[in-house]
mmCIF file of the N, C-alpha and C atoms, coordinates in Angstrom:
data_MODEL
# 
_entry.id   MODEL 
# 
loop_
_atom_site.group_PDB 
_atom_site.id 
_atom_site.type_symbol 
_atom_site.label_atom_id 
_atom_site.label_alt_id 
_atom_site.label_comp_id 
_atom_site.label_asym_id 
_atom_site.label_entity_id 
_atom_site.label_seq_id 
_atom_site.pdbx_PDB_ins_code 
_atom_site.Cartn_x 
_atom_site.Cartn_y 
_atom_site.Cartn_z 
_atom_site.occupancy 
_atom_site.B_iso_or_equiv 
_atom_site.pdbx_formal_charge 
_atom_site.auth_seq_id 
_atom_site.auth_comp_id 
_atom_site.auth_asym_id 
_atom_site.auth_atom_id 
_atom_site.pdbx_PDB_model_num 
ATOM 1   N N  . UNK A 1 1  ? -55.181 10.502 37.547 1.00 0.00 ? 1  UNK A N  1 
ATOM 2   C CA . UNK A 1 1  ? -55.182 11.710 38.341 1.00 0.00 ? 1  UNK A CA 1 
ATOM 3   C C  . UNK A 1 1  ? -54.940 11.346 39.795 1.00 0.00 ? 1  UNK A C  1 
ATOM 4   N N  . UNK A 1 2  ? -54.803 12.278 40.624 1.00 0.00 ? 2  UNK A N  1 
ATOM 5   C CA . UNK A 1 2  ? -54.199 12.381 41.986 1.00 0.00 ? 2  UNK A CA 1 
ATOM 6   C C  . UNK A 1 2  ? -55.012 12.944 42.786 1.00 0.00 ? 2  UNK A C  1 
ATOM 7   N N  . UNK A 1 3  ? -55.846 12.324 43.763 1.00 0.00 ? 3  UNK A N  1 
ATOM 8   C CA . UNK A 1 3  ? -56.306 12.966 44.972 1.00 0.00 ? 3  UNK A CA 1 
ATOM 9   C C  . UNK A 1 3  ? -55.509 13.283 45.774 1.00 0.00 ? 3  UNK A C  1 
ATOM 10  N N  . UNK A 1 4  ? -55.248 14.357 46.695 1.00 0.00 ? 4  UNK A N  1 
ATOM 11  C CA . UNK A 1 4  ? -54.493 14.205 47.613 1.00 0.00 ? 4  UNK A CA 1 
ATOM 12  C C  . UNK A 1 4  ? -55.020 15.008 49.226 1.00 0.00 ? 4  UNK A C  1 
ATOM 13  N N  . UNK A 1 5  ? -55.002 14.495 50.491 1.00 0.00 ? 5  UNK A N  1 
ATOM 14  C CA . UNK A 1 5  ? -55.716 15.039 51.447 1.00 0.00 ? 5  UNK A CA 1 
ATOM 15  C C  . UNK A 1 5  ? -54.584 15.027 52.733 1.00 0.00 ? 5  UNK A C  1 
ATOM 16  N N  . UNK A 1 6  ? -54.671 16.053 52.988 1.00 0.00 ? 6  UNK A N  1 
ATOM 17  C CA . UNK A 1 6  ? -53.934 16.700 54.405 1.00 0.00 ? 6  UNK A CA 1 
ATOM 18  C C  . UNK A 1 6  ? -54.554 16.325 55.644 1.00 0.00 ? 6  UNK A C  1 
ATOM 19  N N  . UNK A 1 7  ? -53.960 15.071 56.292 1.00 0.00 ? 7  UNK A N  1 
ATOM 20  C CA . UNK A 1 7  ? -54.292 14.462 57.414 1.00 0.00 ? 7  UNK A CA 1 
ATOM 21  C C  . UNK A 1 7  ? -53.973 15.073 58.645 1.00 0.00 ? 7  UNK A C  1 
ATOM 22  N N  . UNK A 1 8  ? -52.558 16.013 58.512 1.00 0.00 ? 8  UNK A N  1 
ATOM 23  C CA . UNK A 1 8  ? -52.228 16.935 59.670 1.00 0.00 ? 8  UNK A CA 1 
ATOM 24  C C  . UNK A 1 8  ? -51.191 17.337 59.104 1.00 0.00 ? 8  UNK A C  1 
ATOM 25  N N  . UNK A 1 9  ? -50.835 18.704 59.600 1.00 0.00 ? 9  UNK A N  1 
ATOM 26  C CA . UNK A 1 9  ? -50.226 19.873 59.654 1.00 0.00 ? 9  UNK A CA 1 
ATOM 27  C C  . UNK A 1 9  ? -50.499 20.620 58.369 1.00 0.00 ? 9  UNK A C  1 
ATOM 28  N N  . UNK A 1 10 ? -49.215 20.896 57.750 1.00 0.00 ? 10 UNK A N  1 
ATOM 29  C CA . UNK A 1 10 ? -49.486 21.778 56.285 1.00 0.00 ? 10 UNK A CA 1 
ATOM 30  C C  . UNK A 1 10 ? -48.567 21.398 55.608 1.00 0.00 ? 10 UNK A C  1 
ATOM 31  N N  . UNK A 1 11 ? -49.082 21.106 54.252 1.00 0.00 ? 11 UNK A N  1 
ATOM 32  C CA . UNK A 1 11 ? -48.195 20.643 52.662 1.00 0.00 ? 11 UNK A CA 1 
ATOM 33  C C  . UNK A 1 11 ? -47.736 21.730 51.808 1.00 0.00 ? 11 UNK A C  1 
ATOM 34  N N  . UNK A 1 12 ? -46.730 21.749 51.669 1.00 0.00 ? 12 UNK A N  1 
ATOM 35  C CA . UNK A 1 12 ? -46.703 22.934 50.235 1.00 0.00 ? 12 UNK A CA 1 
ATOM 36  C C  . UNK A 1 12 ? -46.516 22.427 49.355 1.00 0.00 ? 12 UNK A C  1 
ATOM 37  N N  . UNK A 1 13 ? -46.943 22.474 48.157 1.00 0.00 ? 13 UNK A N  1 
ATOM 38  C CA . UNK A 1 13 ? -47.057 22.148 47.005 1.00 0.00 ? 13 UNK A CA 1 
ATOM 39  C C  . UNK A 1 13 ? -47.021 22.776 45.530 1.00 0.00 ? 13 UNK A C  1 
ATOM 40  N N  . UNK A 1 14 ? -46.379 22.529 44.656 1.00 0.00 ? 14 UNK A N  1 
ATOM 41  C CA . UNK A 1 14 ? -46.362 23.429 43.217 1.00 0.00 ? 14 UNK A CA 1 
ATOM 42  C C  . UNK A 1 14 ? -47.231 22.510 41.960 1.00 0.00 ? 14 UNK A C  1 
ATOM 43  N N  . UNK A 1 15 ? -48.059 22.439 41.270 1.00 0.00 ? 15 UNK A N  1 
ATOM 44  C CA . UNK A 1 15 ? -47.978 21.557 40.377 1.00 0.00 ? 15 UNK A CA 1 
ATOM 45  C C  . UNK A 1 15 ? -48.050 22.000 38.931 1.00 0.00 ? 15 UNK A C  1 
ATOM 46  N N  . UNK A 1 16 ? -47.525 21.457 38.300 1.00 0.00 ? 16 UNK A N  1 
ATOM 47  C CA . UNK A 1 16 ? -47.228 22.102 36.942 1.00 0.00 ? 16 UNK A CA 1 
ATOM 48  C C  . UNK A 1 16 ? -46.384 23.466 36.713 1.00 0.00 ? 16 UNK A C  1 
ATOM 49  N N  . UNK A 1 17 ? -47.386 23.971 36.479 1.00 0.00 ? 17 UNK A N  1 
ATOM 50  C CA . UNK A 1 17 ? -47.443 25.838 36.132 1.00 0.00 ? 17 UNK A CA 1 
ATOM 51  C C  . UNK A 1 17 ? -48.117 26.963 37.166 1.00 0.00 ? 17 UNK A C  1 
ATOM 52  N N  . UNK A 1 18 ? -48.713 26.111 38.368 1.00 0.00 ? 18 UNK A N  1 
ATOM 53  C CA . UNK A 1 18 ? -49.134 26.767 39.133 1.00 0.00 ? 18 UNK A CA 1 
ATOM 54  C C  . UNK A 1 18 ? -48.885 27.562 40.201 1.00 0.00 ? 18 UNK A C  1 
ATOM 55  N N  . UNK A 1 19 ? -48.802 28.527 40.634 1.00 0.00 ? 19 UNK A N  1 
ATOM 56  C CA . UNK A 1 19 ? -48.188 28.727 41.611 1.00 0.00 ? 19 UNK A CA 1 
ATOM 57  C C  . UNK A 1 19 ? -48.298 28.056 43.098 1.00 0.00 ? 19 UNK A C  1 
ATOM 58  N N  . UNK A 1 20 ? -46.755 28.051 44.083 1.00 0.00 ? 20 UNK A N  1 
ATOM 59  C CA . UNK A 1 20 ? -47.094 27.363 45.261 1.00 0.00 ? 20 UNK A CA 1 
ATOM 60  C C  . UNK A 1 20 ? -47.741 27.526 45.915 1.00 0.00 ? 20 UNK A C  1 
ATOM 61  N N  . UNK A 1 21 ? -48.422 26.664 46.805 1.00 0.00 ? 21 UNK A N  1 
ATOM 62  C CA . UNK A 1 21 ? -49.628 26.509 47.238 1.00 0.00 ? 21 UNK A CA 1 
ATOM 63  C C  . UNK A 1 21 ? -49.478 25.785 49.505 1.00 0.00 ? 21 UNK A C  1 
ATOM 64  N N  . UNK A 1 22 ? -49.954 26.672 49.902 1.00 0.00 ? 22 UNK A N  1 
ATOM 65  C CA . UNK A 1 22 ? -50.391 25.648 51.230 1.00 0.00 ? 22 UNK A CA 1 
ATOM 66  C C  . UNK A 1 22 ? -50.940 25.162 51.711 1.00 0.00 ? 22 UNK A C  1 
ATOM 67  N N  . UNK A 1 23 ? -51.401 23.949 52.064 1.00 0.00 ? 23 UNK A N  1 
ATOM 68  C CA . UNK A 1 23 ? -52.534 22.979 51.828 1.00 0.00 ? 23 UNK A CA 1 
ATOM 69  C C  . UNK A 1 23 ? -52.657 22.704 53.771 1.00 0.00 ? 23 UNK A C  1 
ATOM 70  N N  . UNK A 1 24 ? -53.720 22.870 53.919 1.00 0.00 ? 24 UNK A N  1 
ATOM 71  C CA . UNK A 1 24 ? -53.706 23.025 56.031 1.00 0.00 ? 24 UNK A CA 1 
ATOM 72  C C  . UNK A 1 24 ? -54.501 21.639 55.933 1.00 0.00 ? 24 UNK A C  1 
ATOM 73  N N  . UNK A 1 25 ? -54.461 21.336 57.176 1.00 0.00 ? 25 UNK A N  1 
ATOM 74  C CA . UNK A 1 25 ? -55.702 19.984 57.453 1.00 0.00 ? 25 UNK A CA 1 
ATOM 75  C C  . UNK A 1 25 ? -56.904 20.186 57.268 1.00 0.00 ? 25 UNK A C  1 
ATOM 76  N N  . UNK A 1 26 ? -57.202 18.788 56.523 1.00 0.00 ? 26 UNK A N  1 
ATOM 77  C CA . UNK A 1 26 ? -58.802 19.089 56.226 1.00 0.00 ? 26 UNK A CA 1 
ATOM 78  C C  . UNK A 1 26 ? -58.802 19.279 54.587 1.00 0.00 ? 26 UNK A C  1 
ATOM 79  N N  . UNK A 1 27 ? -58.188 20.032 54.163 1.00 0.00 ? 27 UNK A N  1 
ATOM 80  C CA . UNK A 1 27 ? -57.680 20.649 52.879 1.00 0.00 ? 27 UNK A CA 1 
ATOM 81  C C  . UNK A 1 27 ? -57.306 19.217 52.015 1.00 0.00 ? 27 UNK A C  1 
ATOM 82  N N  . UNK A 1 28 ? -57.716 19.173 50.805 1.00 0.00 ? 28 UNK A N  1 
ATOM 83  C CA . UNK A 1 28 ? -57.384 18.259 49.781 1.00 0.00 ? 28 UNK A CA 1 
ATOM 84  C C  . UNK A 1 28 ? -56.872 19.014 48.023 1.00 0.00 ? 28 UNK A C  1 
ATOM 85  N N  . UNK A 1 29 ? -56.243 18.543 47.492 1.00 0.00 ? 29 UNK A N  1 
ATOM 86  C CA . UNK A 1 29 ? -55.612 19.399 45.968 1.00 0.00 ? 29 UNK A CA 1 
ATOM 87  C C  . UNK A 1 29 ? -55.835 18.371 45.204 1.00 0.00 ? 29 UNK A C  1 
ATOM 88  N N  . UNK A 1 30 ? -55.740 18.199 43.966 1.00 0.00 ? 30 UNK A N  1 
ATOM 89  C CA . UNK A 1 30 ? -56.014 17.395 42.792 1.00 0.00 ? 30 UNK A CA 1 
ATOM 90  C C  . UNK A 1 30 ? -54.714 18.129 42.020 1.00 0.00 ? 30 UNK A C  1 
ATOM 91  N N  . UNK A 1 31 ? -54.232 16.499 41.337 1.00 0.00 ? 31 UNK A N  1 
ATOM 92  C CA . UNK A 1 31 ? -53.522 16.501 40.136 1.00 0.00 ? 31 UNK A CA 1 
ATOM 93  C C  . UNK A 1 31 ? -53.967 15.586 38.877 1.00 0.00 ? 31 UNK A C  1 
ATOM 94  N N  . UNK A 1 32 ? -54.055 16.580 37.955 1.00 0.00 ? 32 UNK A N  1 
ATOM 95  C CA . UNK A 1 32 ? -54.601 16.119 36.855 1.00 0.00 ? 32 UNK A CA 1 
ATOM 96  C C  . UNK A 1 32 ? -54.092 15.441 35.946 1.00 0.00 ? 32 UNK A C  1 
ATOM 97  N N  . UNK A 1 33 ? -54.652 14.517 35.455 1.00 0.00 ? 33 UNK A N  1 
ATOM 98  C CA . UNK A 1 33 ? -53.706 13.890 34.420 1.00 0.00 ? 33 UNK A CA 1 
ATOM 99  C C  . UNK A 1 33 ? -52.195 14.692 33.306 1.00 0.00 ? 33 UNK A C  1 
ATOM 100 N N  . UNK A 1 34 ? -51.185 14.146 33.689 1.00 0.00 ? 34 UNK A N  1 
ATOM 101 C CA . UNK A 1 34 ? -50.047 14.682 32.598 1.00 0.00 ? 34 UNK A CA 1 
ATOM 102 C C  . UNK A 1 34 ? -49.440 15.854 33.632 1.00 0.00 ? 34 UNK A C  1 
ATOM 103 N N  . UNK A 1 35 ? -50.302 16.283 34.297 1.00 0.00 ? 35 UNK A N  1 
ATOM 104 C CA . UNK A 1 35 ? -49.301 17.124 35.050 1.00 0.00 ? 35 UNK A CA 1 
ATOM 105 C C  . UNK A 1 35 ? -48.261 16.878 36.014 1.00 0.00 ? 35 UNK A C  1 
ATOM 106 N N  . UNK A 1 36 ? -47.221 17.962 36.313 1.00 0.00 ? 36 UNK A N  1 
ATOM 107 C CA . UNK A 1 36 ? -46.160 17.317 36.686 1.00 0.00 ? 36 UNK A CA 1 
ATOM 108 C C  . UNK A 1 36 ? -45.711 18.035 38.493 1.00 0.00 ? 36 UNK A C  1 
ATOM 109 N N  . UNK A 1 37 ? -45.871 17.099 39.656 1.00 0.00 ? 37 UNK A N  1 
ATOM 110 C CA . UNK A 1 37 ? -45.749 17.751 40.534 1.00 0.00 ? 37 UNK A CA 1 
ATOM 111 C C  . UNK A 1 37 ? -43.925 18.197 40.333 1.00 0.00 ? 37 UNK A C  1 
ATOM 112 N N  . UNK A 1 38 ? -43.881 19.042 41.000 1.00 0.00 ? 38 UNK A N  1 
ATOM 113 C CA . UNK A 1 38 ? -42.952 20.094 40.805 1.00 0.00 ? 38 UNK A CA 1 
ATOM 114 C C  . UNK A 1 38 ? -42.271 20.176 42.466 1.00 0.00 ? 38 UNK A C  1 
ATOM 115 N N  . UNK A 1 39 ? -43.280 20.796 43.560 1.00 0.00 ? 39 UNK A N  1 
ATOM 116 C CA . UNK A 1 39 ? -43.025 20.713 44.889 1.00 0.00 ? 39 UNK A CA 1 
ATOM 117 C C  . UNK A 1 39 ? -43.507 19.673 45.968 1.00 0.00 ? 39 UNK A C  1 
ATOM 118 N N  . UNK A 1 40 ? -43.011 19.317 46.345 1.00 0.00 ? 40 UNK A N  1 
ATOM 119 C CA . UNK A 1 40 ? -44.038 18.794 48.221 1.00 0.00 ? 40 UNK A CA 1 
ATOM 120 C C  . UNK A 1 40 ? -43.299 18.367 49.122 1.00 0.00 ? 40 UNK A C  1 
ATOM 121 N N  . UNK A 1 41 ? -43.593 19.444 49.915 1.00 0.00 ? 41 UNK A N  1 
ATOM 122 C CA . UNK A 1 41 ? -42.314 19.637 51.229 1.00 0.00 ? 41 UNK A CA 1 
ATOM 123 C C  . UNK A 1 41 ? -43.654 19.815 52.456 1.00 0.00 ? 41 UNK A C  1 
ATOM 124 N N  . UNK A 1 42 ? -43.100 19.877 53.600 1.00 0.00 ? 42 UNK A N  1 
ATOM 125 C CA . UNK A 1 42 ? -43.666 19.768 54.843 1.00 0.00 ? 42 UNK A CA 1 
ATOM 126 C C  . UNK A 1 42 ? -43.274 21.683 55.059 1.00 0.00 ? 42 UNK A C  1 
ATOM 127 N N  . UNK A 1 43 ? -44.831 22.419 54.573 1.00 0.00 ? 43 UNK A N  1 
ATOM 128 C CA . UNK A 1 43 ? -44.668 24.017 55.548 1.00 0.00 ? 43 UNK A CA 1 
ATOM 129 C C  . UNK A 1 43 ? -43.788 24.399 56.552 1.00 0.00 ? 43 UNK A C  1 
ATOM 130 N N  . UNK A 1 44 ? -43.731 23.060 57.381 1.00 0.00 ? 44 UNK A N  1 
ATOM 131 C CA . UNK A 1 44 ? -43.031 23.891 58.587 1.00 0.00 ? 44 UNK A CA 1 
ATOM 132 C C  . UNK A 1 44 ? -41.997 22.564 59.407 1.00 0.00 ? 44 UNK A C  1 
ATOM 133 N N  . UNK A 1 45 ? -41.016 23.895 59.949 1.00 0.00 ? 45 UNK A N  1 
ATOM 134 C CA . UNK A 1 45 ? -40.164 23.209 60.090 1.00 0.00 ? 45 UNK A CA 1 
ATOM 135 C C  . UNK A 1 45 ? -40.276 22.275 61.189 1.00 0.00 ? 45 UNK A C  1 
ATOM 136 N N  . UNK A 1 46 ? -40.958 22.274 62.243 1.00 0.00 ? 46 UNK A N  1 
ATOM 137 C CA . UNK A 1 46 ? -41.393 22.097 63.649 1.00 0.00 ? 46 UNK A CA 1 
ATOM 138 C C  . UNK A 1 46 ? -42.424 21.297 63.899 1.00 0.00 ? 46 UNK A C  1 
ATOM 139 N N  . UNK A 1 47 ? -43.255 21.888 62.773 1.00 0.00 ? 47 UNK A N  1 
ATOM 140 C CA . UNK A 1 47 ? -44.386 20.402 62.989 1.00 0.00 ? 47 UNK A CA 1 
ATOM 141 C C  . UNK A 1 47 ? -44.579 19.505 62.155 1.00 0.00 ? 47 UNK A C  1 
ATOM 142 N N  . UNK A 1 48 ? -45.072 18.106 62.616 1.00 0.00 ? 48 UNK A N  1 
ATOM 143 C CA . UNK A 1 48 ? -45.375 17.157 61.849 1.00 0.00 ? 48 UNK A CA 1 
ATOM 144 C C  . UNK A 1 48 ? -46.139 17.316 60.347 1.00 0.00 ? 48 UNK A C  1 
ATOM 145 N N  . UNK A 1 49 ? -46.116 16.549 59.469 1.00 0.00 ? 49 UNK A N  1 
ATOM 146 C CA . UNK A 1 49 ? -47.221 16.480 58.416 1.00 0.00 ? 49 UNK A CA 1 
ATOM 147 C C  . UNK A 1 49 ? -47.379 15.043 57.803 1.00 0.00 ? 49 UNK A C  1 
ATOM 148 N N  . UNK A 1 50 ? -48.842 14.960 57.121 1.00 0.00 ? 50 UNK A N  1 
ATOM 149 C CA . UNK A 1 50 ? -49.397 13.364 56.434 1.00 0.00 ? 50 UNK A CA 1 
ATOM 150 C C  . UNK A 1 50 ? -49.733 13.871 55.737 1.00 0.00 ? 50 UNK A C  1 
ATOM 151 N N  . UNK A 1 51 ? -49.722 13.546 54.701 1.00 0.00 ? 51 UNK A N  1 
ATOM 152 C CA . UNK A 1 51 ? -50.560 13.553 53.534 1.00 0.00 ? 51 UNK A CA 1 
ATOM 153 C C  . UNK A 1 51 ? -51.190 11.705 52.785 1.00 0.00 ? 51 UNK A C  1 
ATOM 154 N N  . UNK A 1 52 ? -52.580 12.120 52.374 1.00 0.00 ? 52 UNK A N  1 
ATOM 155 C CA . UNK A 1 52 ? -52.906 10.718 52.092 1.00 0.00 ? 52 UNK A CA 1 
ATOM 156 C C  . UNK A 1 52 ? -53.222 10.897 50.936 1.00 0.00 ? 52 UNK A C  1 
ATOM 157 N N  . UNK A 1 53 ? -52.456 10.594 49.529 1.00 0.00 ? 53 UNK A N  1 
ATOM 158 C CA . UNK A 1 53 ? -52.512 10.371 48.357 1.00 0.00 ? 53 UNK A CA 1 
ATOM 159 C C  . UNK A 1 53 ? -53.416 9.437  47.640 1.00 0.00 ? 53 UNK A C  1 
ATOM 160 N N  . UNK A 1 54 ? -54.736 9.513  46.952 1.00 0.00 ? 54 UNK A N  1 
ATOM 161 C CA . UNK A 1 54 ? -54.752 8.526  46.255 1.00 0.00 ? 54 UNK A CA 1 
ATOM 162 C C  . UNK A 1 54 ? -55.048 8.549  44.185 1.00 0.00 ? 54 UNK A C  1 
ATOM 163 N N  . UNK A 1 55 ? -54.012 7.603  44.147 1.00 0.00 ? 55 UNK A N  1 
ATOM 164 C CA . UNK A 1 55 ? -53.893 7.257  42.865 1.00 0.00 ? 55 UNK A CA 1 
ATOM 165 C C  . UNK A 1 55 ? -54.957 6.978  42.177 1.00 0.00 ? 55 UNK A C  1 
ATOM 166 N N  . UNK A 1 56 ? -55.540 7.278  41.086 1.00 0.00 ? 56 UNK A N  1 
ATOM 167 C CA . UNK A 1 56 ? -56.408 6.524  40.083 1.00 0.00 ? 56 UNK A CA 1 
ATOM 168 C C  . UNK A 1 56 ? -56.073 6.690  38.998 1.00 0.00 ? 56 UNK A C  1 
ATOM 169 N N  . UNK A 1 57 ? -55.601 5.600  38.213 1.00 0.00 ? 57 UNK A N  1 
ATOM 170 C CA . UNK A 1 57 ? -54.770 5.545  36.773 1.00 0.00 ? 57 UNK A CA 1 
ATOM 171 C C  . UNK A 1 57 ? -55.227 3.411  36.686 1.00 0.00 ? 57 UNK A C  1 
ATOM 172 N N  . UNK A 1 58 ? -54.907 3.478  35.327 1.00 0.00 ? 58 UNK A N  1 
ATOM 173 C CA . UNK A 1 58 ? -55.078 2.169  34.969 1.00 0.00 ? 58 UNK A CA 1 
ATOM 174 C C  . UNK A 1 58 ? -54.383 0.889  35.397 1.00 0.00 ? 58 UNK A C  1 
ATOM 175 N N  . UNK A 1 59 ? -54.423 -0.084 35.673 1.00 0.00 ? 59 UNK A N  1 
ATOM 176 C CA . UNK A 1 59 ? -53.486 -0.802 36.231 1.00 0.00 ? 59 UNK A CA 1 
ATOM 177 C C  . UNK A 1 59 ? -52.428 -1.520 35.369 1.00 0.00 ? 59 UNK A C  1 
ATOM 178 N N  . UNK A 1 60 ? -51.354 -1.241 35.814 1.00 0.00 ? 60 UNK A N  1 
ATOM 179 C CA . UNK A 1 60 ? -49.899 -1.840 34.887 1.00 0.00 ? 60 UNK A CA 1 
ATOM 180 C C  . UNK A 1 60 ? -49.215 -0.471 34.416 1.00 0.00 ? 60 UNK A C  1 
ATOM 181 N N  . UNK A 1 61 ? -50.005 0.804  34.445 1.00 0.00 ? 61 UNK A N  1 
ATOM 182 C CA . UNK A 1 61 ? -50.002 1.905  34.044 1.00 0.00 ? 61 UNK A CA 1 
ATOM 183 C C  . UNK A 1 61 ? -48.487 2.887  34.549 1.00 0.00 ? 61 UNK A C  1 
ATOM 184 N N  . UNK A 1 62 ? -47.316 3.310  34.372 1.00 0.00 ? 62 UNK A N  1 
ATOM 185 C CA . UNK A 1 62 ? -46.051 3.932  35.482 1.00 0.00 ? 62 UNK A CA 1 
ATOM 186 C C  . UNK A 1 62 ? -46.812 5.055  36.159 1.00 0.00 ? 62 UNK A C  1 
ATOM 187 N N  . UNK A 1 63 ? -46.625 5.077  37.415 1.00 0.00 ? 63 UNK A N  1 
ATOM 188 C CA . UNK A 1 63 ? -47.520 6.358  37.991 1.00 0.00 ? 63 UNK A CA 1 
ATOM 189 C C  . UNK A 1 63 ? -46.270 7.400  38.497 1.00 0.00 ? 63 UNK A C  1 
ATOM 190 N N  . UNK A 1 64 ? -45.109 7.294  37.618 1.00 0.00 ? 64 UNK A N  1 
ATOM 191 C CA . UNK A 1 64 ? -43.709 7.931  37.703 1.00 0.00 ? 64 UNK A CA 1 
ATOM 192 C C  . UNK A 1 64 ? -43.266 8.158  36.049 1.00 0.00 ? 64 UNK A C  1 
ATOM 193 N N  . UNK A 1 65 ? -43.192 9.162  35.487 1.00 0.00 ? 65 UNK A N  1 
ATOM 194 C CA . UNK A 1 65 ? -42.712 9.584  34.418 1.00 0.00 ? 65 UNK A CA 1 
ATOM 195 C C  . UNK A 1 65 ? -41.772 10.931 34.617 1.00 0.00 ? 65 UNK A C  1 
ATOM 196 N N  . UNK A 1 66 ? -40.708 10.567 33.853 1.00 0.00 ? 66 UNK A N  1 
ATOM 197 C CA . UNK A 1 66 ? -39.833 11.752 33.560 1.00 0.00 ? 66 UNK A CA 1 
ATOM 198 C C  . UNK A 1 66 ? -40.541 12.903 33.285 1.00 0.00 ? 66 UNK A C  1 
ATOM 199 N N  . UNK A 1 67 ? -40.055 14.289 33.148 1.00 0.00 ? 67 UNK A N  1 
ATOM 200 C CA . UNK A 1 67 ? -40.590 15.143 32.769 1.00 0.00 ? 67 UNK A CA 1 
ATOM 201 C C  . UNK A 1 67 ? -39.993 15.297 31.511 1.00 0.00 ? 67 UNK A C  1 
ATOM 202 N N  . UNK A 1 68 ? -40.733 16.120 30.773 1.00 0.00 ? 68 UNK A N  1 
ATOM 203 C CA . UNK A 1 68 ? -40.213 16.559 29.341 1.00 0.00 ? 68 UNK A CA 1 
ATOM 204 C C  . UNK A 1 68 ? -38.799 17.042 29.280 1.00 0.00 ? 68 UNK A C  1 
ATOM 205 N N  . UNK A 1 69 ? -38.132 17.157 27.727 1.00 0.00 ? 69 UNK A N  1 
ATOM 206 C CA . UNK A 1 69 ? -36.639 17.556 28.501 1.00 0.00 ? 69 UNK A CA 1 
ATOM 207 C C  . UNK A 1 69 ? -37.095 18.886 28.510 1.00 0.00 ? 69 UNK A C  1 
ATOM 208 N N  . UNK A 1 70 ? -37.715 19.921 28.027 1.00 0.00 ? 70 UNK A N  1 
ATOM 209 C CA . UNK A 1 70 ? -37.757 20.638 27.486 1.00 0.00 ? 70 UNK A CA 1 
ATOM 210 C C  . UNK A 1 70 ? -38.187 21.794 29.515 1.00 0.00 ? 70 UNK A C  1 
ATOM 211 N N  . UNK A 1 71 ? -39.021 20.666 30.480 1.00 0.00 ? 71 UNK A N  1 
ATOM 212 C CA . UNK A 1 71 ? -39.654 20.883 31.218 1.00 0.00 ? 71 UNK A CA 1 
ATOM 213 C C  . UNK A 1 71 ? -38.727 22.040 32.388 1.00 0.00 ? 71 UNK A C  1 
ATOM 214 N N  . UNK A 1 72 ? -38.810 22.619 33.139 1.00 0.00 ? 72 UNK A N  1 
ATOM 215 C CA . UNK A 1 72 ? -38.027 23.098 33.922 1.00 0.00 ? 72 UNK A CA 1 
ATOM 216 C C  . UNK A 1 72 ? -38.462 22.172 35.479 1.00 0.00 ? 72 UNK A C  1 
ATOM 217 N N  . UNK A 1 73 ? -37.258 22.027 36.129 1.00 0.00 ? 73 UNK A N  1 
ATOM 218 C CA . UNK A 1 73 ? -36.776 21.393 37.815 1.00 0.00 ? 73 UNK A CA 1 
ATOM 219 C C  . UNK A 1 73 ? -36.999 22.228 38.734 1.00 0.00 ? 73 UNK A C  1 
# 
């Protein structure tokens, strides 16, 4: 799974099936195992953004998988 925390400005984000989402500073989202991020772009056009991701999965483990074919882009 995926921690993920907004160090500055704002993230947008889709994951899976969910609808998009804007993530401000301070603000953190979770991705759950098998799910598939979809969006993550920088809110705005003008200001900066960080995001600080962290991974926890097994080690040797791909933390990059195709999506299903079946999946929609």
């Amino acid at each position: 799974f995926v921690l993920a925390y907004v160090l500055e400005g704002e993230i947008l984000t889709k994951i899976s099936d969910t609808p998009e989402k804007v993530y401000k500073t301070g603000e953190m989202f979770y991705e759950w195992p098998g799910s598939v991020h979809r969006v993550s772009a920088n809110a705005s056009k003008t200001q900066p953004a960080r995001l600080l991701a962290m991974v926890f999965a097994p080690k040797g483990v791909p933390l990059v998988m195709p999506p299903d074919s079946g999946s929609a882009h």
